[in-house]
C-alpha positions as CSV (number, residue, x, y, z in Angstrom):
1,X,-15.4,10.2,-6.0
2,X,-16.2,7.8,-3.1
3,X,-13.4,6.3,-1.2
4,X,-15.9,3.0,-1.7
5,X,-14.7,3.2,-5.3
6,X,-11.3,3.8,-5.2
7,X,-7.9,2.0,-4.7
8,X,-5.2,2.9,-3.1
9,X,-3.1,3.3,-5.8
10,X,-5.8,6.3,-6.7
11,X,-6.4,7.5,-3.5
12,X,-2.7,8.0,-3.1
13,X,-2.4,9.5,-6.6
14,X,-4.9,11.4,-5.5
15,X,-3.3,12.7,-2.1
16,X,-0.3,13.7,-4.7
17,X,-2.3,16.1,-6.5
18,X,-3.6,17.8,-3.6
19,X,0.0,18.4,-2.1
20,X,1.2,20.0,-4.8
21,X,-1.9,22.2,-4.8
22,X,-1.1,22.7,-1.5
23,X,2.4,23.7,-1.8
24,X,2.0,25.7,-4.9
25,X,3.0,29.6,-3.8
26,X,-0.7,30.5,-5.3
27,X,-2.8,28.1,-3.5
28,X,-6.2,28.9,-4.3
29,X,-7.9,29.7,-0.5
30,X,-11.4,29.2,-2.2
31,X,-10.5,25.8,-2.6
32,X,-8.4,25.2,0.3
33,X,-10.8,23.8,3.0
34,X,-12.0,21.6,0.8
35,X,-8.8,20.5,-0.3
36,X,-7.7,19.5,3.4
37,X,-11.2,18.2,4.1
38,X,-10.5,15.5,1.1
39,X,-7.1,14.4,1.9
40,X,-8.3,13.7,5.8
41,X,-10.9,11.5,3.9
42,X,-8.2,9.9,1.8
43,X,-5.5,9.4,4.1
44,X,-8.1,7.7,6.5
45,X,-8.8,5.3,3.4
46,X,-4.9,4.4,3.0
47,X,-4.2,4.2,6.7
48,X,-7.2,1.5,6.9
49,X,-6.6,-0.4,3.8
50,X,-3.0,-0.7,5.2
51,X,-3.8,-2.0,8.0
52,X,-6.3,-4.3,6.7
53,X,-3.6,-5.3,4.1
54,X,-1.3,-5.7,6.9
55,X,-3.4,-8.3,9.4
56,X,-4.7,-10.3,5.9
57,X,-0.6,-10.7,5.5
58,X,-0.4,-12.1,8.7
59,X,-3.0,-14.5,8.5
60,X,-1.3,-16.0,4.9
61,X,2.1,-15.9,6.8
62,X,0.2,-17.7,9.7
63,X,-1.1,-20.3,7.5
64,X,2.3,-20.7,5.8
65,X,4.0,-21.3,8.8
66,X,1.9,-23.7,10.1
């Protein structure tokens, strides 16, 4: 799945299952870059829809001080 079409709520749910493929004591190497490969993708995703989320929260706190 895109990151287009996901929310964070997904992609973080999605970052969960990958951990604990990660840190299972019979990680599967086939799988393995692949795995890392996607959860770069998805934790670029959440660290830009924070910060988006972040600077449209102060822009409504801007406008609510003023």
């Amino acid at each position: 799945m895109s990151t287009e079409e996901l929310t964070y709520s997904q992609a973080l749910e999605e970052l969960r299952s990958i951990h604990a493929r990660l840190s299972a004591p019979d990680v599967d190497v086939d799988k393995l870059l692949e795995d890392v490969t996607r959860a770069s993708v998805l934790l670029d995703f959440c660290q830009r829809r924070i910060t988006a989320v972040g600077e449209q929260l102060e822009e409504v706190l801007q406008d609510f001080d003023s």
